[in-house]
C-alpha positions as CSV (number, residue, x, y, z in Angstrom):
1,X,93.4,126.3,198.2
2,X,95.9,123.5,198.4
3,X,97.6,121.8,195.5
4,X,97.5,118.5,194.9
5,X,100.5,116.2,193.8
6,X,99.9,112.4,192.9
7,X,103.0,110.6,194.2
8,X,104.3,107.8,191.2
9,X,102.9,104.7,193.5
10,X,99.2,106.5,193.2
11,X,99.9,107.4,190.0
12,X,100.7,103.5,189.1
13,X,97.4,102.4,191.0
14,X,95.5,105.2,189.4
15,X,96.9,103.5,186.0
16,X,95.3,100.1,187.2
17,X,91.5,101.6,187.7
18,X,88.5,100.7,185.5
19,X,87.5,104.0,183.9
20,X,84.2,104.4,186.1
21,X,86.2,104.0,189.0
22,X,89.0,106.4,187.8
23,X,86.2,108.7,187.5
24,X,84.7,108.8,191.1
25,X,88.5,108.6,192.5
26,X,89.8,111.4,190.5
27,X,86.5,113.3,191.6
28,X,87.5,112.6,195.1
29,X,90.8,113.5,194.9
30,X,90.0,117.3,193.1
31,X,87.7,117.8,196.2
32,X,90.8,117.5,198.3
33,X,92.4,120.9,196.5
34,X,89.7,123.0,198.5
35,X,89.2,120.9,201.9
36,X,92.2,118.6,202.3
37,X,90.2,117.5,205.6
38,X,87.2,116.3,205.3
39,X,84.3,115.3,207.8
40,X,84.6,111.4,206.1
41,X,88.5,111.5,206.7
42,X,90.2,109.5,208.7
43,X,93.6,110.1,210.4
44,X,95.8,107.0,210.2
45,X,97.3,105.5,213.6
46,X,99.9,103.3,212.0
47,X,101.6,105.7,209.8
48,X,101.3,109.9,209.2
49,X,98.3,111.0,207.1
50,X,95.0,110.4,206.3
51,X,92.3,108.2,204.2
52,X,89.1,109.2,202.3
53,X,86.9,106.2,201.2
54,X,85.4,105.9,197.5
55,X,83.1,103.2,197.3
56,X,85.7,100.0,198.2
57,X,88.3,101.9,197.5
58,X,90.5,104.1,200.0
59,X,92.8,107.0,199.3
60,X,95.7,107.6,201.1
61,X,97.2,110.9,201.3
62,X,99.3,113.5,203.2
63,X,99.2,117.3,204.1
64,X,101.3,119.7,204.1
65,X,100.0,122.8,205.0
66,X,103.2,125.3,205.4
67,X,103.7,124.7,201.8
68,X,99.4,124.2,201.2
69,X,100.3,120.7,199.2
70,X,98.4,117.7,199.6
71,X,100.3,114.3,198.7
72,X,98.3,111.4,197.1
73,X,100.7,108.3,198.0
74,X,98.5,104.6,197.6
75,X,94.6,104.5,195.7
76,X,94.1,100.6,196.7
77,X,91.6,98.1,197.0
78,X,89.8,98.6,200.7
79,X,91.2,94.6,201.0
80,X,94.9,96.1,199.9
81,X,95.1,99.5,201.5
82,X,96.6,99.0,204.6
83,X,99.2,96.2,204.1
């Protein structure tokens, strides 16, 4: 079981949500606690860590697995996410 910790940029774009969307994103992100790896996850080329999708919106997130934490950093926009 790995513990999840929303950086303050997520947090911020988390703040920005609709509520139904906030809903489905924080479902996806609770998911992460007991597989931080997915089959739908992607590792990132450009920079270290990986991305779940949610609808049109992507969740980008670190592991770290000596200390079992997983590191929300960006919830943006599909359009957004990787500039």
């Amino acid at each position: 079981m790995h513990k999840i910790q929303i950086i303050p940029s997520a947090i911020k774009d988390l703040d920005r949500l609709d509520k139904k969307f906030f809903a489905q994103i924080k479902g996806k992100i609770t998911l992460l606690s007991s597989n931080p790896r997915p089959v739908n996850a992607l590792k990132l080329t450009s920079e270290e860590g990986y991305r779940i999708r949610s609808g049109d919106y992507r969740i980008l997130y670190c592991i770290d697995d000596k200390n079992k934490t997983v590191y929300v950093h960006r919830v943006k926009h599909r359009k957004d996410a990787y500039r």
